[in-house]
mmCIF file as Biopython writes it, N, C-alpha, C and O atoms, coordinates in Angstrom:
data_model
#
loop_
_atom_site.group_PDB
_atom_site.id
_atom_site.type_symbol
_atom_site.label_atom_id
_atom_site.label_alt_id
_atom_site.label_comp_id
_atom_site.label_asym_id
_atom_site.label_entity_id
_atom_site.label_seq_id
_atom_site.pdbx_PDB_ins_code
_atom_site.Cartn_x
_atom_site.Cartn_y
_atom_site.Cartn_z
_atom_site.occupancy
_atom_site.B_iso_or_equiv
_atom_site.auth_seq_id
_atom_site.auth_asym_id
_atom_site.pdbx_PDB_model_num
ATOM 1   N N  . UNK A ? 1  ? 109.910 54.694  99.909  1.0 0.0 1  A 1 
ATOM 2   C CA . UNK A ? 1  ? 110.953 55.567  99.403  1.0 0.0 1  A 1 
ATOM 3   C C  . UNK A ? 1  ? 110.332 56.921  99.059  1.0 0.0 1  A 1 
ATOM 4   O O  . UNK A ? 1  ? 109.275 56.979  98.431  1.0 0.0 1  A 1 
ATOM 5   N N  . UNK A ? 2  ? 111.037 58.090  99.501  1.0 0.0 2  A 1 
ATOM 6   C CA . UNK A ? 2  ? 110.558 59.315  99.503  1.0 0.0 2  A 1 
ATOM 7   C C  . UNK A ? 2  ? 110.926 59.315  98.369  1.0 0.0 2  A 1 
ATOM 8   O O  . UNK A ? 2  ? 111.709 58.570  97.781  1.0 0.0 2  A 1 
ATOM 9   N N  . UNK A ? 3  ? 109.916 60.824  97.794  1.0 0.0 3  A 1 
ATOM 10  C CA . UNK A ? 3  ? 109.935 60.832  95.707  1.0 0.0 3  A 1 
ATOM 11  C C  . UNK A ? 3  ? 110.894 62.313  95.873  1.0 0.0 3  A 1 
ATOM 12  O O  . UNK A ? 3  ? 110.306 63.228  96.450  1.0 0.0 3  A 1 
ATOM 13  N N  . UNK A ? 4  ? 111.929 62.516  95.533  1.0 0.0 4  A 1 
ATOM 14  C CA . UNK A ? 4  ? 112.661 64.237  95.386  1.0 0.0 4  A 1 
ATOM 15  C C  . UNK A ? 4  ? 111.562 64.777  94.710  1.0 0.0 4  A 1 
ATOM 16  O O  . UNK A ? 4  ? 110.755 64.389  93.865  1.0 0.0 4  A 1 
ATOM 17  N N  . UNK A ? 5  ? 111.854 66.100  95.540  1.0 0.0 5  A 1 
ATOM 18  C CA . UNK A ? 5  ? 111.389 67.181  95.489  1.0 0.0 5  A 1 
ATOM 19  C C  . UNK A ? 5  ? 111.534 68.056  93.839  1.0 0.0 5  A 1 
ATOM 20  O O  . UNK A ? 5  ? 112.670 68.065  93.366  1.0 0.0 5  A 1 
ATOM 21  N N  . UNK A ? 6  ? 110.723 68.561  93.247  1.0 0.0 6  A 1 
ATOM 22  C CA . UNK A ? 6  ? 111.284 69.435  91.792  1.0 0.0 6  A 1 
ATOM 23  C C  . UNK A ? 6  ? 112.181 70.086  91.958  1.0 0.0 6  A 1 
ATOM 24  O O  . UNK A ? 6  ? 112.246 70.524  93.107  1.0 0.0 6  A 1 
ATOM 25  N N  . UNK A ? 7  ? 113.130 70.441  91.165  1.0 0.0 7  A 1 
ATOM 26  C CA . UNK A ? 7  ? 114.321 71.067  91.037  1.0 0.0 7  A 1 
ATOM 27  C C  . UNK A ? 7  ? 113.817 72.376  91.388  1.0 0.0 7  A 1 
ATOM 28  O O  . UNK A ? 7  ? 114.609 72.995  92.098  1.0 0.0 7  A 1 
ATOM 29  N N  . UNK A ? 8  ? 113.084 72.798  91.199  1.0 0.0 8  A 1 
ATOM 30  C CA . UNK A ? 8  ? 112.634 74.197  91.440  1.0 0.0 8  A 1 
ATOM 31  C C  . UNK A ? 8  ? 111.886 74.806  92.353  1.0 0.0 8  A 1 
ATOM 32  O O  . UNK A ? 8  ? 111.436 75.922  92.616  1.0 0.0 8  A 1 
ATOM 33  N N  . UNK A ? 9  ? 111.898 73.582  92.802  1.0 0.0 9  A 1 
ATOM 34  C CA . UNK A ? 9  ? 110.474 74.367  94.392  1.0 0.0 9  A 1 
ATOM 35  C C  . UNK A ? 9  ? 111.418 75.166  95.109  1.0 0.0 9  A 1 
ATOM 36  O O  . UNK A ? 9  ? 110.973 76.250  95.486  1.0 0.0 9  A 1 
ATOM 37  N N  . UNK A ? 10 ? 112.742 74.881  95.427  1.0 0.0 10 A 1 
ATOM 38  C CA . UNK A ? 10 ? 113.367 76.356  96.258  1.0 0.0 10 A 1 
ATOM 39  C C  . UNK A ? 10 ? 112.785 77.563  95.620  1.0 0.0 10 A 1 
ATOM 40  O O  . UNK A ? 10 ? 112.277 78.380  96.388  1.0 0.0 10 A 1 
ATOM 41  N N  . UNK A ? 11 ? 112.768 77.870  94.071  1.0 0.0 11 A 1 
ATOM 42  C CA . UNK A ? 11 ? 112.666 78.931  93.721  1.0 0.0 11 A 1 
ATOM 43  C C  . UNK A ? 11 ? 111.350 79.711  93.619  1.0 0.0 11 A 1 
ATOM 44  O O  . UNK A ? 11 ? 111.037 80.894  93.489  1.0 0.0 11 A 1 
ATOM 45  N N  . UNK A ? 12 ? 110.516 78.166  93.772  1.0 0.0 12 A 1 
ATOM 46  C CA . UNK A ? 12 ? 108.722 78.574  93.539  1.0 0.0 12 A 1 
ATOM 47  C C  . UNK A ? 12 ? 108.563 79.030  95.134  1.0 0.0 12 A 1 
ATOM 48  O O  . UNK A ? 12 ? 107.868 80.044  95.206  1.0 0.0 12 A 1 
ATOM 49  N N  . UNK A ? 13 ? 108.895 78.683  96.076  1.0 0.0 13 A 1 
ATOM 50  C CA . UNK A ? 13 ? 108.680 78.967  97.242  1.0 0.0 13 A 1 
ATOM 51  C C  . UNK A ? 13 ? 109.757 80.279  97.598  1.0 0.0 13 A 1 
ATOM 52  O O  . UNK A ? 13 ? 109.359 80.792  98.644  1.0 0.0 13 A 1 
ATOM 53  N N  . UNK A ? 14 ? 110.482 80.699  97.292  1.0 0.0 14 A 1 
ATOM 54  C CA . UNK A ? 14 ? 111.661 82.188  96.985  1.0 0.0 14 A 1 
ATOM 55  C C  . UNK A ? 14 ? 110.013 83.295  96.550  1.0 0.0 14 A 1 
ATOM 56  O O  . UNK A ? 14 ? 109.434 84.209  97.138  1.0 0.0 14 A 1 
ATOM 57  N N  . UNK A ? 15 ? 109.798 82.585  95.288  1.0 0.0 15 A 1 
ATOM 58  C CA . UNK A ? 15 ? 108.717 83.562  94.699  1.0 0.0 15 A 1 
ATOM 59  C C  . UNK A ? 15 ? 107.611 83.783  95.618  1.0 0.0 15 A 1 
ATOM 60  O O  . UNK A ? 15 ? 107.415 84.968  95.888  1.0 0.0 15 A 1 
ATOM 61  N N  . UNK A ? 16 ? 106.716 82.796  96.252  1.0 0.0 16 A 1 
ATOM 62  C CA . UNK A ? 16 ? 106.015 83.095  97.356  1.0 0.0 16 A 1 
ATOM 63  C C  . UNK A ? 16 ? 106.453 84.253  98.449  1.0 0.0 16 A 1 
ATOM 64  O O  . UNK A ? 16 ? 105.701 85.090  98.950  1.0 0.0 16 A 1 
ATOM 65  N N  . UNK A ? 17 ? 107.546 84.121  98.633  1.0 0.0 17 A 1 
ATOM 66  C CA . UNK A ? 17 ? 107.921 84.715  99.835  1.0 0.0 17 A 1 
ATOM 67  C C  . UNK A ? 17 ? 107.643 86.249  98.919  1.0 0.0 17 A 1 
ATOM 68  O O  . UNK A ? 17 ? 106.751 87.070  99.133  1.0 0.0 17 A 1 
ATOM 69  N N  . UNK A ? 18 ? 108.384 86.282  98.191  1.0 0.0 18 A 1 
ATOM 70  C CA . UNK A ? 18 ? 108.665 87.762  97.401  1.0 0.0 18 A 1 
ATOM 71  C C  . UNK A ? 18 ? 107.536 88.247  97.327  1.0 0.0 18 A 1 
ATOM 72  O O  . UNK A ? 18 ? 107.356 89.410  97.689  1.0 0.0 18 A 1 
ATOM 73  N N  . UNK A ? 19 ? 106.395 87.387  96.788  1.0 0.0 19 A 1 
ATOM 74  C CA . UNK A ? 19 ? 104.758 88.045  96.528  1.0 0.0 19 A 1 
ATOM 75  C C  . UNK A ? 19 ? 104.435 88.761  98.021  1.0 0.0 19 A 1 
ATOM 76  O O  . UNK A ? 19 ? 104.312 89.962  98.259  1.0 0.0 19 A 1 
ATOM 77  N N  . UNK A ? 20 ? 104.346 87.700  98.879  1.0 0.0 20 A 1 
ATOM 78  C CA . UNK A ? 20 ? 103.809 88.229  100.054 1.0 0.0 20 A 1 
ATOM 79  C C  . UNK A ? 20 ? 104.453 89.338  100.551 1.0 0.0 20 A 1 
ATOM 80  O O  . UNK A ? 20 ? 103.956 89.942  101.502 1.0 0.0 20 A 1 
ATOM 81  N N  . UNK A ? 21 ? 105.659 89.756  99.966  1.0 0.0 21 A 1 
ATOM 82  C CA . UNK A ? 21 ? 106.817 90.566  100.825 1.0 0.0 21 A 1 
ATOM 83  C C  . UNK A ? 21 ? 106.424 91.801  99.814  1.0 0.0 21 A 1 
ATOM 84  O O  . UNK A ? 21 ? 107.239 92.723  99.766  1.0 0.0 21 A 1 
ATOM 85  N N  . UNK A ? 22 ? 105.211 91.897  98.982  1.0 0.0 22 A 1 
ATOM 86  C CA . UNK A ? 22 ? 105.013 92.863  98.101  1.0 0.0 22 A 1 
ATOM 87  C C  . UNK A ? 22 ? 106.026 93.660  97.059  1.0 0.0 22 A 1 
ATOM 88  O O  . UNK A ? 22 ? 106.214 94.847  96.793  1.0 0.0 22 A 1 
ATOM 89  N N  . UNK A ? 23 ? 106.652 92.247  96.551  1.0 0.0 23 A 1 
ATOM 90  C CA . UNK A ? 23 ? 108.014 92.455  95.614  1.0 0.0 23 A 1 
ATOM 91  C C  . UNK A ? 23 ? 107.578 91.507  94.238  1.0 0.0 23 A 1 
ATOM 92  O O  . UNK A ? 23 ? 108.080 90.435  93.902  1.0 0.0 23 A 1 
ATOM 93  N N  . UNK A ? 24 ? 106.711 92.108  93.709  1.0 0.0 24 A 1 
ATOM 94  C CA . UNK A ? 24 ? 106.041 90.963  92.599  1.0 0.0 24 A 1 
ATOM 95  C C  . UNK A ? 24 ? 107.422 90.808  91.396  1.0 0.0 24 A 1 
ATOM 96  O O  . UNK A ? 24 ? 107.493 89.749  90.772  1.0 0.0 24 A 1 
ATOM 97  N N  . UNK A ? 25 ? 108.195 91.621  91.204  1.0 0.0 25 A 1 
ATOM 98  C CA . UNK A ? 25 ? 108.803 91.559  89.816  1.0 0.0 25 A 1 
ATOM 99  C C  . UNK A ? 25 ? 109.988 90.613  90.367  1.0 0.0 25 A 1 
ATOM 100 O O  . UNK A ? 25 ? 110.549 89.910  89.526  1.0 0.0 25 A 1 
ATOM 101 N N  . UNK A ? 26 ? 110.440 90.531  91.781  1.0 0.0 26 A 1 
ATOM 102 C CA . UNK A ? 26 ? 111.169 89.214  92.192  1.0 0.0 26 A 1 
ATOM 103 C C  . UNK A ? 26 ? 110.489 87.981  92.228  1.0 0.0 26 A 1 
ATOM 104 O O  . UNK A ? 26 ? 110.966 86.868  92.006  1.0 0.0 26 A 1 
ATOM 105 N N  . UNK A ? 27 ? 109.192 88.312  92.564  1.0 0.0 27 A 1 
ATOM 106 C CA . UNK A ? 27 ? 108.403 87.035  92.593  1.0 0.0 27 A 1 
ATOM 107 C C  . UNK A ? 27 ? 108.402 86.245  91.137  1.0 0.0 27 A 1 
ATOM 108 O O  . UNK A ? 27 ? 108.570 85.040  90.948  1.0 0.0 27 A 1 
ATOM 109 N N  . UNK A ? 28 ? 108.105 87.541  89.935  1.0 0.0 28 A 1 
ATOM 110 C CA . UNK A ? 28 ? 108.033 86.996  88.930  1.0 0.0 28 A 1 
ATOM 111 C C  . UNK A ? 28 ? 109.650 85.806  88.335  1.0 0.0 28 A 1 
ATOM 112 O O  . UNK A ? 28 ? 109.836 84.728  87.770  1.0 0.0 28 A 1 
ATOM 113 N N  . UNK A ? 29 ? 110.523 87.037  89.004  1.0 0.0 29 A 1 
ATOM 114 C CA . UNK A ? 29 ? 111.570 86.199  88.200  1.0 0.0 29 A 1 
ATOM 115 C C  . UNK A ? 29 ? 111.863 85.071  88.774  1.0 0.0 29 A 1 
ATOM 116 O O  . UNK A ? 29 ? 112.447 84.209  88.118  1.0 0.0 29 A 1 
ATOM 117 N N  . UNK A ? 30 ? 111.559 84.881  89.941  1.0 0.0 30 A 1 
ATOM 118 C CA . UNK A ? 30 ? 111.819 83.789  90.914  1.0 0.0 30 A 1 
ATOM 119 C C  . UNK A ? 30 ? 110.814 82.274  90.407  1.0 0.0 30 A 1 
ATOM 120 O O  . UNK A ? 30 ? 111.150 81.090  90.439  1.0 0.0 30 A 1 
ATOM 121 N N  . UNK A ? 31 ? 109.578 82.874  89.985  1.0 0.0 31 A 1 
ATOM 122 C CA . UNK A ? 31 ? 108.832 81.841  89.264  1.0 0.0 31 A 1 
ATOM 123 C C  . UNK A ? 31 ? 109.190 81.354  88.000  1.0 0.0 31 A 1 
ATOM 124 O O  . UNK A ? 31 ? 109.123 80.164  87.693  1.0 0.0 31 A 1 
ATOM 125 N N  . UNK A ? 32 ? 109.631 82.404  87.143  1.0 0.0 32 A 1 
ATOM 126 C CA . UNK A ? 32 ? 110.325 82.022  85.899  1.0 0.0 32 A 1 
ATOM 127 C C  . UNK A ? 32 ? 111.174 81.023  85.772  1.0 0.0 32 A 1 
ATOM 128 O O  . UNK A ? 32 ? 111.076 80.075  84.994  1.0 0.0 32 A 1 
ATOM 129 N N  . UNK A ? 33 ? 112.624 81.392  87.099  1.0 0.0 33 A 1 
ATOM 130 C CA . UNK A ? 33 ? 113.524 80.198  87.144  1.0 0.0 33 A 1 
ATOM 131 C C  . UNK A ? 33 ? 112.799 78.797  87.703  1.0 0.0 33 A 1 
ATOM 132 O O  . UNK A ? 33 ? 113.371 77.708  87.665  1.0 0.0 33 A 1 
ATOM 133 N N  . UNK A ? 34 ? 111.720 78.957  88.123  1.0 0.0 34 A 1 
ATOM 134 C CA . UNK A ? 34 ? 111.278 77.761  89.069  1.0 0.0 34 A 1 
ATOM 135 C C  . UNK A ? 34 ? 110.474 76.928  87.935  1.0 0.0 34 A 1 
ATOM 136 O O  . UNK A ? 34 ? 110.532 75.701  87.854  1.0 0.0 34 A 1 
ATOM 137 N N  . UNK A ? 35 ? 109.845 77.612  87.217  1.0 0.0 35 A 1 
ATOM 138 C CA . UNK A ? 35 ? 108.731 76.715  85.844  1.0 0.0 35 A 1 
ATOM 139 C C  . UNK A ? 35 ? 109.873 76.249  85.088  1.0 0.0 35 A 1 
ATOM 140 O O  . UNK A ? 35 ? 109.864 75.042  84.845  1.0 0.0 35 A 1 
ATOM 141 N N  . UNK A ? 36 ? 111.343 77.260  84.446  1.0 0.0 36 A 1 
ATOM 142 C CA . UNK A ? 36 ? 112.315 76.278  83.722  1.0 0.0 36 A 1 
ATOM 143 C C  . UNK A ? 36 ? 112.862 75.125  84.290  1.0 0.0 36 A 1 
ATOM 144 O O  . UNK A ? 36 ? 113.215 74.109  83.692  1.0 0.0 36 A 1 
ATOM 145 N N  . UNK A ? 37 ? 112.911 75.366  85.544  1.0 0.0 37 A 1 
ATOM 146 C CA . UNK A ? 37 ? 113.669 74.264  86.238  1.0 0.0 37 A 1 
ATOM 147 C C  . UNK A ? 37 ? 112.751 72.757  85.934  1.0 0.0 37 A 1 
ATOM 148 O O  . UNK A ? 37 ? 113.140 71.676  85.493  1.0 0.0 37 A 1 
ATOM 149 N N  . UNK A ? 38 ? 111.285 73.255  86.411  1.0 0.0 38 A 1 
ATOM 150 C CA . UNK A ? 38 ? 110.406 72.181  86.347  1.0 0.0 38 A 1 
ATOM 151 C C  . UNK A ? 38 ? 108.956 72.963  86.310  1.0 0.0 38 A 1 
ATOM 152 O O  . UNK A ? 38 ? 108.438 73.706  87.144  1.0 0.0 38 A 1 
ATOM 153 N N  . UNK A ? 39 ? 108.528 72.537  85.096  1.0 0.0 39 A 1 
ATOM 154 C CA . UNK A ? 39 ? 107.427 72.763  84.798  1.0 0.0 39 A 1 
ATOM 155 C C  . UNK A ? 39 ? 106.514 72.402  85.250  1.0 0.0 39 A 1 
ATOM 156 O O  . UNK A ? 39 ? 105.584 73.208  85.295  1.0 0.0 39 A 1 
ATOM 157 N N  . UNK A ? 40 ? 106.342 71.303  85.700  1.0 0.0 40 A 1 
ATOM 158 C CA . UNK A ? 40 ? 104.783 70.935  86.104  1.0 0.0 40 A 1 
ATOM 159 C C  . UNK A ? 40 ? 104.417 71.775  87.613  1.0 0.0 40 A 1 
ATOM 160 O O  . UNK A ? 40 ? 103.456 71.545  88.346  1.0 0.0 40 A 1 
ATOM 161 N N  . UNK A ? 41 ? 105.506 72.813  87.812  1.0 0.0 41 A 1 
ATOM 162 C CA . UNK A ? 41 ? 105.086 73.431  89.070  1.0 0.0 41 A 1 
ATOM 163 C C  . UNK A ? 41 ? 104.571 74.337  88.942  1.0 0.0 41 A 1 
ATOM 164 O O  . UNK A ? 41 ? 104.445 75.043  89.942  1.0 0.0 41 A 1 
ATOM 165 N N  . UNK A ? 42 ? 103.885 74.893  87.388  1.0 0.0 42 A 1 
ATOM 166 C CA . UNK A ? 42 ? 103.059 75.866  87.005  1.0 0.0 42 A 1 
ATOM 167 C C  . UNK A ? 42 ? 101.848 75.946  87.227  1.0 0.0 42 A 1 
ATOM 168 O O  . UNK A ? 42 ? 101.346 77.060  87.374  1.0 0.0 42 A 1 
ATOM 169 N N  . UNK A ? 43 ? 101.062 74.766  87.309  1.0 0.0 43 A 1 
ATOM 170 C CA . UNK A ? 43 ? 99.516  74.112  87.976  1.0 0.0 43 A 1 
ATOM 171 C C  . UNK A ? 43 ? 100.119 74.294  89.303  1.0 0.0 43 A 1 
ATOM 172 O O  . UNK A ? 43 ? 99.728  75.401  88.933  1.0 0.0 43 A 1 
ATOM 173 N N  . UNK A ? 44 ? 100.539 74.346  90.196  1.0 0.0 44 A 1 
ATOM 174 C CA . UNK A ? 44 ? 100.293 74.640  91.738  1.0 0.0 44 A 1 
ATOM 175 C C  . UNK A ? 44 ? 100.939 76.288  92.010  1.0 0.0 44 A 1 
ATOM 176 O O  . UNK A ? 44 ? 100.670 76.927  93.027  1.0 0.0 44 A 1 
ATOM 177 N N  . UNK A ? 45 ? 101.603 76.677  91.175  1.0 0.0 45 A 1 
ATOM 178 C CA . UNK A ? 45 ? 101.723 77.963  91.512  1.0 0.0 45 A 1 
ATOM 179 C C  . UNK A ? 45 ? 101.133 78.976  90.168  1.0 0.0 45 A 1 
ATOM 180 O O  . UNK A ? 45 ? 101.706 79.928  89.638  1.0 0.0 45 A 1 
ATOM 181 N N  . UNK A ? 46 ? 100.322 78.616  89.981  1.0 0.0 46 A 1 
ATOM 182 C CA . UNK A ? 46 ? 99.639  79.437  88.692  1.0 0.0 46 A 1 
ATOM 183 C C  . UNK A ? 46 ? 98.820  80.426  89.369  1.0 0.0 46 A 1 
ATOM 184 O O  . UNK A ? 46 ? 98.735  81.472  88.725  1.0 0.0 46 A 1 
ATOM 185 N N  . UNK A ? 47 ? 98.094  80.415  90.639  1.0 0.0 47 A 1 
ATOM 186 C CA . UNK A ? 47 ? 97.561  82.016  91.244  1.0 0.0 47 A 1 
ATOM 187 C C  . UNK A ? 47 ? 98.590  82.781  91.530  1.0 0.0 47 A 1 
ATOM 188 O O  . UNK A ? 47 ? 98.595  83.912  91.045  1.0 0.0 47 A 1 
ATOM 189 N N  . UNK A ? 48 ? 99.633  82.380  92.329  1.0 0.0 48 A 1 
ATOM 190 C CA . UNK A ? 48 ? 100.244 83.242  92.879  1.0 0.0 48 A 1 
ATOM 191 C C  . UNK A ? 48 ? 101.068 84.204  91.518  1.0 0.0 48 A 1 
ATOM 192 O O  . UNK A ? 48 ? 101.117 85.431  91.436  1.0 0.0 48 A 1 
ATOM 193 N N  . UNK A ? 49 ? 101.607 83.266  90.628  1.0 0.0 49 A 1 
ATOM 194 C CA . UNK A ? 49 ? 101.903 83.299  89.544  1.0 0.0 49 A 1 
ATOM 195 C C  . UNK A ? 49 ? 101.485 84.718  88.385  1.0 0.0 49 A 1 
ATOM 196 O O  . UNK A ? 49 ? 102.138 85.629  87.877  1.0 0.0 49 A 1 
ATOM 197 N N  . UNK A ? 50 ? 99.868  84.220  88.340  1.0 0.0 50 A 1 
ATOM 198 C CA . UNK A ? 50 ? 98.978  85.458  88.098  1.0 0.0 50 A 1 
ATOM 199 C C  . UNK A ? 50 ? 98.769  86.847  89.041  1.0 0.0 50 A 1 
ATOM 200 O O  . UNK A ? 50 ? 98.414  87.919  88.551  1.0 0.0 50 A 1 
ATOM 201 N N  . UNK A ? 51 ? 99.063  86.634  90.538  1.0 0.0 51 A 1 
ATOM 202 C CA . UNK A ? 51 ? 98.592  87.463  90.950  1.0 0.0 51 A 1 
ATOM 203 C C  . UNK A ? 51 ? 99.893  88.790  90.874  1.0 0.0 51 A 1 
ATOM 204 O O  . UNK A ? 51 ? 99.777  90.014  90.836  1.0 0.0 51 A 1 
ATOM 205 N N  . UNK A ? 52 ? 101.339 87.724  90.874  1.0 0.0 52 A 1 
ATOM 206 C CA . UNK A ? 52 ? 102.867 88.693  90.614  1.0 0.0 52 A 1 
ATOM 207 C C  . UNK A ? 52 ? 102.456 89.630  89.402  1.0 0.0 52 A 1 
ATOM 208 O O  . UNK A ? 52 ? 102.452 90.853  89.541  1.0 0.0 52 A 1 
ATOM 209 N N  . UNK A ? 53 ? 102.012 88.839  87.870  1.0 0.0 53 A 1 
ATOM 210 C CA . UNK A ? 53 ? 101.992 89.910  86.656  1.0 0.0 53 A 1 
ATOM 211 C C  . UNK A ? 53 ? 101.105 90.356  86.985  1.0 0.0 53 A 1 
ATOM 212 O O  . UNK A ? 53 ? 100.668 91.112  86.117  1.0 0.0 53 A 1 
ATOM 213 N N  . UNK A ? 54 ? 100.341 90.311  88.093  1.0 0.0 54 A 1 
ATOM 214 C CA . UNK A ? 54 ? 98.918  91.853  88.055  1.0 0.0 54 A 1 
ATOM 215 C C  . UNK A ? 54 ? 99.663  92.415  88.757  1.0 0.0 54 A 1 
ATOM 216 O O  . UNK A ? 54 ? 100.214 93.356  88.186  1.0 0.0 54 A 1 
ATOM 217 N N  . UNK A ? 55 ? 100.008 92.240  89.986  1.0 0.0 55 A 1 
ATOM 218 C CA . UNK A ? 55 ? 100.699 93.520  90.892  1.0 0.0 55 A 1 
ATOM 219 C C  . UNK A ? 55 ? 102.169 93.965  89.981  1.0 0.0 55 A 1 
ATOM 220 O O  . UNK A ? 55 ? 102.742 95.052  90.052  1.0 0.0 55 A 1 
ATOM 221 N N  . UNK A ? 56 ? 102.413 93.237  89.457  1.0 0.0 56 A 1 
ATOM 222 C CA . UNK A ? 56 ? 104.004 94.085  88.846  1.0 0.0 56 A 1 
ATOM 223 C C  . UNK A ? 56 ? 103.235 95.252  87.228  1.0 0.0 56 A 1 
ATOM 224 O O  . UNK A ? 56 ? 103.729 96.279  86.762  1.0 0.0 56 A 1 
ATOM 225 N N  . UNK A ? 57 ? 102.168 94.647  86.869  1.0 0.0 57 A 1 
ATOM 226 C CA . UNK A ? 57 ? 101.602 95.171  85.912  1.0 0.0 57 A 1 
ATOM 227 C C  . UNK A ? 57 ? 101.050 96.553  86.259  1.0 0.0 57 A 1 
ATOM 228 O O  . UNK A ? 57 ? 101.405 97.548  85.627  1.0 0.0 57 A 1 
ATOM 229 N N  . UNK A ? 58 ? 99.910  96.620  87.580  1.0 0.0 58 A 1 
ATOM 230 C CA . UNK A ? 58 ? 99.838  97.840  87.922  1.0 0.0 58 A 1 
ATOM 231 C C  . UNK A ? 58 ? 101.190 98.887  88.731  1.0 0.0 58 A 1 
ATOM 232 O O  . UNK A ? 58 ? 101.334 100.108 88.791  1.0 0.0 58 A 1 
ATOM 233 N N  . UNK A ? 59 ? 101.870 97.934  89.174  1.0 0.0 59 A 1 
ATOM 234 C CA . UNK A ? 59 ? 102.948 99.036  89.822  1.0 0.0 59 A 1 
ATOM 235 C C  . UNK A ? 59 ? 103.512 100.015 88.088  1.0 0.0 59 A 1 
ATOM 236 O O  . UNK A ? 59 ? 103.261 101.157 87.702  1.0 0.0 59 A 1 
ATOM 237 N N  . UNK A ? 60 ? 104.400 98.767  87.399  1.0 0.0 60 A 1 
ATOM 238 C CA . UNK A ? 60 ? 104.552 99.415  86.296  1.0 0.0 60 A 1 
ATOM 239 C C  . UNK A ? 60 ? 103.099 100.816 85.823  1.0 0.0 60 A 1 
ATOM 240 O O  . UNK A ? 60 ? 103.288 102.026 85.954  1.0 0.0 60 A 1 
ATOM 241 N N  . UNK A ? 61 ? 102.381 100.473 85.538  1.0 0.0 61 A 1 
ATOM 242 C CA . UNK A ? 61 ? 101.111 101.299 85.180  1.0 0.0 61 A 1 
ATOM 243 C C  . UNK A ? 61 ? 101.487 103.026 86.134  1.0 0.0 61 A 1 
ATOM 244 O O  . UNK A ? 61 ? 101.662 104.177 85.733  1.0 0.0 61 A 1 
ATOM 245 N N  . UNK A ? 62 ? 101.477 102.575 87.086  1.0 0.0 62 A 1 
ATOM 246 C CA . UNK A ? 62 ? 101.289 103.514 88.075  1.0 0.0 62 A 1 
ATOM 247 C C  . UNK A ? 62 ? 102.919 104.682 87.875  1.0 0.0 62 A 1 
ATOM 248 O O  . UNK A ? 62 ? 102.938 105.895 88.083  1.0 0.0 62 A 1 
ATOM 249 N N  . UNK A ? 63 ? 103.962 103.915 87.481  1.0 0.0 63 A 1 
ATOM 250 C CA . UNK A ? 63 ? 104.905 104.232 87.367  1.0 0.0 63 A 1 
ATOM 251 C C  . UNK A ? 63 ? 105.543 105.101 86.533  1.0 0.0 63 A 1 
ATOM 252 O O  . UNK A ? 63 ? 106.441 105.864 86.888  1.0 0.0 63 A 1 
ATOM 253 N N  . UNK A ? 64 ? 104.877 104.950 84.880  1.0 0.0 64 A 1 
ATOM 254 C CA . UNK A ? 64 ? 104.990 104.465 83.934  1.0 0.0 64 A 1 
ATOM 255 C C  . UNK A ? 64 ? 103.964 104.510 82.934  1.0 0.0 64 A 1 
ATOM 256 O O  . UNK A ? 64 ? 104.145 103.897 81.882  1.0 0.0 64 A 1 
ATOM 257 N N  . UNK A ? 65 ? 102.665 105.307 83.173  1.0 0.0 65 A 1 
ATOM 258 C CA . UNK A ? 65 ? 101.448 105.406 82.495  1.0 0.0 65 A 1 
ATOM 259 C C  . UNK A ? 65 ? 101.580 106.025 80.805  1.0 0.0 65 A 1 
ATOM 260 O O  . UNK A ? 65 ? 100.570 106.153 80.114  1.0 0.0 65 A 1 
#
């Protein structure tokens, strides 16, 4: 018997896309809804995770100094 999927991996995998698509502050929010949905998907998306608040951190910076 297959185990369902987390409620939130649509959204953790939404956020992937967004990172790579160099849209970190969608990525971020997209991860946000995806850790409430289900948390334990924070250990497998915790780089990408980190890497959204650095790139949304320096865009802001750059923006916004």
């Amino acid at each position: 018997m297959a185990t369902a999927a987390p409620s939130g991996l649509d959204d953790a995998e939404r956020a992937s896309v967004a990172l790579a698509a160099n849209k970190p502050a969608a990525a971020l929010a997209a991860f946000d809804k995806a850790f409430a949905a289900s948390p334990e998907l924070r250990k497998t998306y915790a780089p990408g995770y980190a890497k959204a608040l650095a790139e949304e951190g320096k865009s802001l910076f750059e923006n916004d100094s």
